[in-house]
C-alpha positions in Angstrom: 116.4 8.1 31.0 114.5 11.3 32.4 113.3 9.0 35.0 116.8 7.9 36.1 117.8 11.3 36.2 114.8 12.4 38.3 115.3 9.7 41.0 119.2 10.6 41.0 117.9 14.1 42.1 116.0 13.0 44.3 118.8 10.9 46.0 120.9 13.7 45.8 118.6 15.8 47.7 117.6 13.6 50.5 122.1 13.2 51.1 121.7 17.2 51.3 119.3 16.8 53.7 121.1 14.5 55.9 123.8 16.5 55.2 122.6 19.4 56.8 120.6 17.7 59.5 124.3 16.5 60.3 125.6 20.2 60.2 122.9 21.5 62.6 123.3 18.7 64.8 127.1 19.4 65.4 126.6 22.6 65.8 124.3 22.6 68.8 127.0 19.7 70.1 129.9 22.2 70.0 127.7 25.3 71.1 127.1 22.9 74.4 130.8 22.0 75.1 132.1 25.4 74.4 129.3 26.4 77.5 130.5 23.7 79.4 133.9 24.4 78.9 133.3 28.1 79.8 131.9 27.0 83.3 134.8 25.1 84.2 136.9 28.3 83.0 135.0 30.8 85.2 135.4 27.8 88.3 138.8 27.6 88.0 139.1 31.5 88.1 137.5 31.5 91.2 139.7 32.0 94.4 140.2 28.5 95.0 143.6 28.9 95.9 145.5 26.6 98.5 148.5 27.2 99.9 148.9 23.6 100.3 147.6 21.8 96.6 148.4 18.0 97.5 145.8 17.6 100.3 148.0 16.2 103.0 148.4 18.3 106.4 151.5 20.6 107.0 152.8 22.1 109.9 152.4 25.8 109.3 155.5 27.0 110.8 158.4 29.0 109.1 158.9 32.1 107.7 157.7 30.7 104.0 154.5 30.0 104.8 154.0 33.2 106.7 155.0 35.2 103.6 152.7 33.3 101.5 150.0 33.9 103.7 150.6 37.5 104.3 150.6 37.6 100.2 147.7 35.8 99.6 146.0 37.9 102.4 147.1 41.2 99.8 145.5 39.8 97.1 142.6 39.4 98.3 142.3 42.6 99.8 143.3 44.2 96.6 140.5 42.0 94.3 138.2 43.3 97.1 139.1 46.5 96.8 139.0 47.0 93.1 135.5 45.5 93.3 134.5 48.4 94.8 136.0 50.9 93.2 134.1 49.0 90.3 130.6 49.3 92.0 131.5 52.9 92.8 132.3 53.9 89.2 
């Protein structure tokens, strides 16, 4: 009977084991998707902007795209300029 019970221990412990091998392993599995997931985050909020998204040409003509261009030109003045004052501070 004390011989059942010590090899039931035993069993028990070696599932704890794989257990936590299983915990450890998951972990370093989420730690490397939340990385890669954070990369393609800081890509995307990059200045990658297009004025035209769908990748076929356009005609630029029209008051539209003149405002949008005149806007996106402000923008990036003003990201400029704030990275500056940054540096400055």
């Amino acid at each position: 009977m004390v011989n059942d019970l010590t090899a039931q221990v035993a069993c028990l412990k070696e599932q704890v084991v794989g257990l936590q091998a299983t915990v450890v392993l998951q972990g370093l599995y989420c730690d490397r998707v939340q990385q890669h997931l954070e990369t393609q985050v800081k890509k995307m909020e990059k200045d990658n902007i297009r004025l035209n998204g769908n990748g076929m040409p356009w005609l630029l003509t029209g008051n539209k795209i003149f405002e949008e261009v005149l806007q996106h030109q402000a923008q990036q003045e003003a990201k400029v300029a704030a990275k500056k004052q940054q540096c400055q501070a």
